[in-house]
C-alpha positions as CSV (number, residue, x, y, z in Angstrom):
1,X,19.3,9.6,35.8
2,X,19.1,7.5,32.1
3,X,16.4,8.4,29.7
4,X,15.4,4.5,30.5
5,X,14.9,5.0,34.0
6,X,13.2,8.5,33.6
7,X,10.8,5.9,31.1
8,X,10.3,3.2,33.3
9,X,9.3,5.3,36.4
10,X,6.9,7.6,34.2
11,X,5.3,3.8,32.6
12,X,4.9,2.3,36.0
13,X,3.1,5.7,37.6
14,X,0.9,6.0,34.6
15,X,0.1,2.4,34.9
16,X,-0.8,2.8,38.8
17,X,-2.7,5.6,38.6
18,X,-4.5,4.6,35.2
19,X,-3.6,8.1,33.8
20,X,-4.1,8.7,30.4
21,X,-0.6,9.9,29.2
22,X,-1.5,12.9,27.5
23,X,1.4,15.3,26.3
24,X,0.4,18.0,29.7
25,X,0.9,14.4,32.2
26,X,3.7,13.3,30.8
27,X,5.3,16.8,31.0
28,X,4.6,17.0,34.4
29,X,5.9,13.4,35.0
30,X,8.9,14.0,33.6
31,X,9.7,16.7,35.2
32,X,8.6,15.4,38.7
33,X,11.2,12.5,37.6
34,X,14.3,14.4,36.9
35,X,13.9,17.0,40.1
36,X,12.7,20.1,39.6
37,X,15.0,22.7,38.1
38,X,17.6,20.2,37.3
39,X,16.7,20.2,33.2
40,X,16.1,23.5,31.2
41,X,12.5,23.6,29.7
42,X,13.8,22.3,25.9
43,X,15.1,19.3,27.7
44,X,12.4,18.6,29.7
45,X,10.5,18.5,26.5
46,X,12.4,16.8,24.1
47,X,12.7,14.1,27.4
48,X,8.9,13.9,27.8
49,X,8.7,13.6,23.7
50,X,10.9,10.6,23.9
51,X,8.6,9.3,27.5
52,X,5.1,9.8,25.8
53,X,6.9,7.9,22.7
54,X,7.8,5.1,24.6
55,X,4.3,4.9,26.5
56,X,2.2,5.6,23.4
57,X,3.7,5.5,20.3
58,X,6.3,3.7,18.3
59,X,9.1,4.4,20.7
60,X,12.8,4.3,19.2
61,X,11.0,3.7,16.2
62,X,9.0,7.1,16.0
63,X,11.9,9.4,14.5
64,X,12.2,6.4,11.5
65,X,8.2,6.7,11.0
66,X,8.7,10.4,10.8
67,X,11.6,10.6,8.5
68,X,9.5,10.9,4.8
69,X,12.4,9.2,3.1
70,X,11.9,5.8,4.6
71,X,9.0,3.6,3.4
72,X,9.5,0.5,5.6
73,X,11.2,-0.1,8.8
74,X,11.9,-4.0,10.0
75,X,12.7,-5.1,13.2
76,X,14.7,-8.3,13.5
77,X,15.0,-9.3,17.3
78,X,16.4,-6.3,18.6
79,X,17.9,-4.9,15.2
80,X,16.1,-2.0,13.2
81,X,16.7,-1.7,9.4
82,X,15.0,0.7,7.0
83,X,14.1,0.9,3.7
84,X,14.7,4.8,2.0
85,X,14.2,3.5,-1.6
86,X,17.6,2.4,-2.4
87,X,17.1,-1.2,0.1
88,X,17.7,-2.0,3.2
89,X,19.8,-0.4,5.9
90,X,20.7,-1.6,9.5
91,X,20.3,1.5,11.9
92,X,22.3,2.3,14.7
93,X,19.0,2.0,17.2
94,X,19.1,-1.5,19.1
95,X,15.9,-2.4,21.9
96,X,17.7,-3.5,25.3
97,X,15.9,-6.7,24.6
98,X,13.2,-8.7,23.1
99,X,10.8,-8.1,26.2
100,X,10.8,-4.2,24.8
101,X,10.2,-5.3,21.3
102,X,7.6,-7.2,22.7
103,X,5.6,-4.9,24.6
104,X,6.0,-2.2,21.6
105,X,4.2,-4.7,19.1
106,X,1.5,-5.2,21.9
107,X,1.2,-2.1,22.6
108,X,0.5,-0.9,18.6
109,X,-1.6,-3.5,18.3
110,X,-3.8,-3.0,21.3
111,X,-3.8,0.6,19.5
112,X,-5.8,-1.0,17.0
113,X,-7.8,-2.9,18.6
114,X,-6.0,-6.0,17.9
115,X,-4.9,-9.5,20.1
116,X,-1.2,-10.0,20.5
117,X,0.0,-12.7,22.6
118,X,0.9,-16.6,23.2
119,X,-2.6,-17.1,22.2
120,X,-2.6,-15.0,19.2
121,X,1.3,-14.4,18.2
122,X,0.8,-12.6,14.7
123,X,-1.1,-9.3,14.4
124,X,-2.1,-7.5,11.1
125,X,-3.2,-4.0,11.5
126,X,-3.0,-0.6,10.5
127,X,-2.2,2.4,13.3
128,X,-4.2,5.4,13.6
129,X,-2.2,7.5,11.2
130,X,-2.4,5.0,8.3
131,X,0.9,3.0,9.2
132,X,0.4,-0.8,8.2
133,X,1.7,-2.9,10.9
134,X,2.5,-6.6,11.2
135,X,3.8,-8.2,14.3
136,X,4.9,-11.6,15.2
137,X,5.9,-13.2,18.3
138,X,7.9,-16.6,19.6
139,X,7.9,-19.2,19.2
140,X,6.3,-18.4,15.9
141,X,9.3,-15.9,14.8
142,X,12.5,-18.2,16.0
143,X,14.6,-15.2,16.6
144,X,11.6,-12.8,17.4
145,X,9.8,-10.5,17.8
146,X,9.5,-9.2,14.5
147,X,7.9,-5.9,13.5
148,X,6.6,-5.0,10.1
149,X,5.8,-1.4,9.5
150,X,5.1,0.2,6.3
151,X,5.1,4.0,6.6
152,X,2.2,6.2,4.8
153,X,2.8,9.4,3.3
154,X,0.0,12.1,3.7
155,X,0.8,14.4,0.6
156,X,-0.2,12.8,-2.4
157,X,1.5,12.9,-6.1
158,X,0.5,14.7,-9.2
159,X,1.7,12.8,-12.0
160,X,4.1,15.9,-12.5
161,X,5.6,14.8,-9.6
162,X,6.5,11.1,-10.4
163,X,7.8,12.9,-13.5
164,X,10.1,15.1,-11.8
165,X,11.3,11.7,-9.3
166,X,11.8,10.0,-12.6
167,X,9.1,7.2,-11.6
168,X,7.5,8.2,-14.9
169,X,9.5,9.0,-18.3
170,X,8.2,12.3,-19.8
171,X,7.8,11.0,-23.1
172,X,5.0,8.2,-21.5
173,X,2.8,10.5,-19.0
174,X,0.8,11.7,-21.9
175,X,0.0,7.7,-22.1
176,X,-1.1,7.6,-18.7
177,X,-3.6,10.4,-18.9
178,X,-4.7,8.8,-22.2
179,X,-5.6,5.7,-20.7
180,X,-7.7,7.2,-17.7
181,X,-9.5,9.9,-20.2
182,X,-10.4,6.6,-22.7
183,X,-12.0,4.9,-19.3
184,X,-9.4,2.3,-20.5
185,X,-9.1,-0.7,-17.4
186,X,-6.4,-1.2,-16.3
187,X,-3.4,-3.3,-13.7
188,X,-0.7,-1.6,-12.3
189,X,1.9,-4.6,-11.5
190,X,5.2,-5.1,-9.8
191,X,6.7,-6.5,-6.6
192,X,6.4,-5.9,-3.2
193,X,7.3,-2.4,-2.4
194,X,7.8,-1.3,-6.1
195,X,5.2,1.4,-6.0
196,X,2.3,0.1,-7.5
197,X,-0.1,1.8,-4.5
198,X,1.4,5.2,-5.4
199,X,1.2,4.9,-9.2
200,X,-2.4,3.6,-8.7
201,X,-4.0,6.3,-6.6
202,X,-1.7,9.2,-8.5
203,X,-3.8,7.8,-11.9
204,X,-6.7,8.3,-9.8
205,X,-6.3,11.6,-9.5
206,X,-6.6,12.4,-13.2
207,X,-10.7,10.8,-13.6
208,X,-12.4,13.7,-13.9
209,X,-14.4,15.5,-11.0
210,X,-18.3,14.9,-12.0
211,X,-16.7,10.7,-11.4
212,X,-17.4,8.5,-8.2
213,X,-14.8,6.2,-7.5
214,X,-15.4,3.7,-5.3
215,X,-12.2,1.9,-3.7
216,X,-12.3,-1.6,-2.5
217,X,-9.2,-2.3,-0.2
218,X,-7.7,-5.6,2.5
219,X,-6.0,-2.4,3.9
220,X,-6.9,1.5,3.2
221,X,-3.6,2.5,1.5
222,X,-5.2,4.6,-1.6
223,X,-5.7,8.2,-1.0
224,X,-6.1,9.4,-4.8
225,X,-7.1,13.4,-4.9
226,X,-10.2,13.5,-6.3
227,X,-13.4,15.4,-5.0
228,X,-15.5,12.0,-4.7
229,X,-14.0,9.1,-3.0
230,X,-15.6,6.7,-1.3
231,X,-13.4,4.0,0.2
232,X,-14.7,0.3,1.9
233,X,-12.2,-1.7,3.3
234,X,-12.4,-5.7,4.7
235,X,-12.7,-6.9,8.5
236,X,-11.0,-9.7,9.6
237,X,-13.1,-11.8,12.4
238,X,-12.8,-10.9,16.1
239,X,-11.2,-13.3,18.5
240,X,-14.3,-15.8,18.5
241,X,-13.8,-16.1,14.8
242,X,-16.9,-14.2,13.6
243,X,-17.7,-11.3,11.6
244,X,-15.1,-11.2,9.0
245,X,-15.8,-9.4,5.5
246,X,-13.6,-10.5,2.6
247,X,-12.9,-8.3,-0.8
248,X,-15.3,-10.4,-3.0
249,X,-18.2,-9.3,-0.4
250,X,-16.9,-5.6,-0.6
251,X,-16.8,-5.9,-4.6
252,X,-20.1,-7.0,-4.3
253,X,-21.6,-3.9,-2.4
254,X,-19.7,-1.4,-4.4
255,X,-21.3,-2.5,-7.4
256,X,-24.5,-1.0,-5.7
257,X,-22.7,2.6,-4.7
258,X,-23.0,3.4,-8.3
259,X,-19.4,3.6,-8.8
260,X,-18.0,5.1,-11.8
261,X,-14.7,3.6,-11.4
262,X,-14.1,0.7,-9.1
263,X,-11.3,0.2,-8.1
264,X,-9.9,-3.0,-6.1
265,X,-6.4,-1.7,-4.6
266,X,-4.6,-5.2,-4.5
267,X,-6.3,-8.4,-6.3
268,X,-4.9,-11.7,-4.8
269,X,-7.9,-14.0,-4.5
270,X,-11.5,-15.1,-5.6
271,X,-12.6,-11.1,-5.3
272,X,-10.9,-11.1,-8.7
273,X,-14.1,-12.5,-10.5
274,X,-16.6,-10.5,-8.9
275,X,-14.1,-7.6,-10.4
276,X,-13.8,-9.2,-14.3
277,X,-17.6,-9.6,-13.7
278,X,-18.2,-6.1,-13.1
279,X,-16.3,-4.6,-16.1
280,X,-17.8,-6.5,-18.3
281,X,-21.2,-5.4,-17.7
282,X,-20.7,-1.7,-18.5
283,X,-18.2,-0.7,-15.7
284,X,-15.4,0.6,-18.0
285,X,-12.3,2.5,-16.4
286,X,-12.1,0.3,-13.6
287,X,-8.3,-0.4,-11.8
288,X,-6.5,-2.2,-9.6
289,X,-2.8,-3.0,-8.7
290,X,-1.4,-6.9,-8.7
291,X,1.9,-8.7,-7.8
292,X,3.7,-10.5,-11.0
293,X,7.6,-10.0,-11.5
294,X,7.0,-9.2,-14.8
295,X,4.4,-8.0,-17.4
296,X,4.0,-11.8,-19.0
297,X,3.2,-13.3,-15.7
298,X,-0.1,-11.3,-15.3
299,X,-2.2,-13.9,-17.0
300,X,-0.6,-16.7,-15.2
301,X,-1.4,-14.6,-12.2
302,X,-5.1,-14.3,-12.8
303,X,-5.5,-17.9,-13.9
304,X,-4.6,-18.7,-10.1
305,X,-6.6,-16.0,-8.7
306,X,-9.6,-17.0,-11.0
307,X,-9.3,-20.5,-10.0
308,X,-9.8,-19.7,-6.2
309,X,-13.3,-18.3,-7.5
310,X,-14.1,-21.3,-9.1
311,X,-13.9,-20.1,-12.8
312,X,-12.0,-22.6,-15.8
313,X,-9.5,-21.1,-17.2
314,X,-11.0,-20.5,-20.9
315,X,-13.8,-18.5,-19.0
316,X,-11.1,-16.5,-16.7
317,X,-9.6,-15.4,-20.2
318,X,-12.3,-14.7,-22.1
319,X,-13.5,-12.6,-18.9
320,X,-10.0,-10.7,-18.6
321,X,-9.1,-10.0,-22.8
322,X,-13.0,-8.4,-22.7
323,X,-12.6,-6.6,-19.4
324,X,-9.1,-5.0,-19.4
325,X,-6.7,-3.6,-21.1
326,X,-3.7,-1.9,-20.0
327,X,-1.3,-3.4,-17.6
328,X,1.5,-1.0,-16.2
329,X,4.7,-2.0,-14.8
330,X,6.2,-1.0,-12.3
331,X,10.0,-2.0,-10.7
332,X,12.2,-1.3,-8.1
333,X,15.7,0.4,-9.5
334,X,19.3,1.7,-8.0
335,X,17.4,5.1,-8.6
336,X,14.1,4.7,-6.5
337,X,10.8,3.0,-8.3
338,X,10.3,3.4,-11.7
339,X,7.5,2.7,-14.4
340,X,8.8,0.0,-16.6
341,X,6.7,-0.8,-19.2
342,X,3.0,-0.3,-20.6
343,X,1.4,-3.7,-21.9
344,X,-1.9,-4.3,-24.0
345,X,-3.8,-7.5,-23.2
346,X,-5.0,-9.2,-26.8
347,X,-6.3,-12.8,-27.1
348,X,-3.7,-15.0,-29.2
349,X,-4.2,-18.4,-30.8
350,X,-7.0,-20.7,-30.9
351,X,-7.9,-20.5,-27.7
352,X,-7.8,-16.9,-27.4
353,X,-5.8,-16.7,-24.3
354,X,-4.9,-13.3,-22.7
355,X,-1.6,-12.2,-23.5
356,X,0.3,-9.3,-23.0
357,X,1.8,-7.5,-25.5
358,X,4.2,-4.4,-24.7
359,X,3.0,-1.2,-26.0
360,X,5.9,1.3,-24.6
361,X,9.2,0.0,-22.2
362,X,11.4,2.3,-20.5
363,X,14.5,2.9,-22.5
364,X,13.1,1.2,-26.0
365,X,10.0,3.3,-26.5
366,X,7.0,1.8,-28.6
367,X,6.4,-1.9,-28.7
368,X,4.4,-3.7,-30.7
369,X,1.3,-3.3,-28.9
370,X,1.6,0.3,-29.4
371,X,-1.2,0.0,-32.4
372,X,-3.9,-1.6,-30.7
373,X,-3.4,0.9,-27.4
374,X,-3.4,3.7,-30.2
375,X,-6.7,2.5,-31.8
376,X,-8.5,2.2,-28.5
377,X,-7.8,5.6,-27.5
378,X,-8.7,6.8,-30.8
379,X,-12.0,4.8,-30.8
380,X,-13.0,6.7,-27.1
381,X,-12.3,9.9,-29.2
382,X,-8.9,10.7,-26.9
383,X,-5.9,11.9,-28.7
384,X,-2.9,9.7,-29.5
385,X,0.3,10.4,-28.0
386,X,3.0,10.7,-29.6
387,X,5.2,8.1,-28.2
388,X,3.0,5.7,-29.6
389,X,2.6,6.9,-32.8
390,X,6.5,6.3,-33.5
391,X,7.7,2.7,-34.6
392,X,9.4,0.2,-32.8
């Protein structure tokens, strides 16, 4: 008998008897399936693993989710590619159809407590063990279903670590740990999928112990080790279109948790005053991560964002060249994800506009911005590195 008869059989029981499928059912399923005796024990195992993954987890999908190499895995119709790092890479699993894609993506996000169907034929949601998951069915996807699911990694990195992946230069670490000691605020910006999340909640991990951070998130994705955490993350309404929670709401809130550092884990709309507000009224050391292709679109970036909360552009840069900092760049490379440059923010002309000004790039070493990011962490009484005391 076919692994996808054995599955079919064992879903249509389970769904007649309204069993749940726990690991000891499915077991017995199986076994009751395949004839008794006809399969060793390891088969009937690694058969019932493969069952119970079909009925209640990702299915063909699970051993991708599981492999720690692969950070995204996209399912086009029936095709599955994978992302490891190094871009996208068909896989040699194929669905029998678009009907099994279909019920997978219901499925994970009925797991979730999410609506997927003609009705509702996009889903947004993350699965019990932190996996973000987007799904979207036809007519909306033309070729459809598509599945969206971006993997998340349990073990956490020391900034030692990025060194050793080449993420971060050696020479620049000592920069990084500067900026977090001098409560300096700071962006970490770069594309989609370029590592901004793990550079973020790795820098978390140096603020020191007696700290609270307090984490503002669309989607829990930071997981920084530190001793006090305390995470809130925004609702979207239920099916009668009530009860949502946005990010500027959340911002809002934290502000009374007595945070030490707030941190907003991705700014892309109006929750991005309530953030400039906030560390410019004594809440210094205060983070976030934001898309931009490159360091000198970051102002353009928060002009737009600023705009959706209603403030004029002289005010957005007045509010950003007083509240932060430091922005870090971050890119995707042939190697893996790598931190490309540091940037200042300093006012320039007339008008005082935000701009950025490079203080270290990968490859060049000190920029011109290296002085002013030297004199701020000598002002908070943190040593200099010595990558930035070297000329251009």
């Amino acid at each position: 008998m076919r692994h996808a008869e054995v599955t079919d059989r064992v879903r249509r029981q389970f769904a007649v008897d309204g069993v749940e499928a726990t690991p000891a059912a499915v077991v017995t399923a199986v076994r009751r399936e395949t004839g008794s005796g006809l399969l060793g024990d390891t088969a009937v195992l690694r058969l019932a693993d493969r069952v119970r993954d079909q009925l209640v987890g990702a299915g063909p999908l699970a051993p991708l989710l599981a492999d720690p190499s692969v950070t995204d895995v996209l399912v086009n119709g029936v095709q599955v590619w994978v992302d490891r790092g190094a871009g996208l890479q068909r896989t040699a699993i194929v669905f029998h159809g678009p009907d099994e894609v279909r019920r997978l993506a219901q499925r994970l996000a009925a797991a979730c407590g999410r609506r997927l169907d003609d009705g509702q034929p996009y889903a947004d949601a993350r699965l019990p063990d932190g996996t973000r998951l987007h799904a979207v069915l036809p007519p909306v996807a033309t070729d459809g279903p598509y599945l969206s699911l971006r993997t998340f990694r349990q073990r956490p990195f020391g900034l030692d670590d990025l060194v050793g992946l080449g993420t971060v230069a050696p020479t620049v670490a000592p920069v990084l740990s500067a900026i977090v000691a001098a409560r300096l605020a700071y962006l970490v910006t770069g594309g989609t999928g370029s590592g901004k999340t793990t550079l973020l909640s790795t820098l978390l991990g140096l603020v020191p112990p007696t700290e609270r951070i307090v984490l503002v998130e669309d989607a829990s994705e930071l997981r920084p080790v530190h001793p006090h955490v305390v995470g809130l993350q925004a609702r979207t309404s239920n099916v009668e279109g009530a009860g949502a929670v946005g990010l500027a709401d959340l911002v809002r809130q934290a502000l009374r948790m007595r945070p030490d550092r707030l941190v907003i884990g991705e700014c892309r709309g109006a929750e991005i005053v309530d953030l400039l507000g906030a560390l410019n009224t004594g809440h210094d050391g205060g983070a976030g991560t934001l898309h931009a292709n490159a360091p000198a679109d970051v102002p353009a970036r928060l002009e737009a964002l600023g705009l959706l909360g209603g403030l004029p552009r002289a005010a957005l840069h007045a509010q950003v060249v007083a509240a932060l900092q430091v922005v870090l760049q971050v890119r995707r490379t042939d190697q893996g994800r790598a931190l490309d440059s540091v940037s200042v923010l300093l006012p320039s002309g007339e008008q005082r506009l935000a701009t950025v000004v490079p203080a270290w790039r990968r490859g060049r070493g000190a920029g011109p911005g290296a002085g002013a990011l030297a004199q701020w962490l000598a002002e908070r009484g943190v040593t200099v590195p010595a990558v930035l005391r070297r000329p251009s």
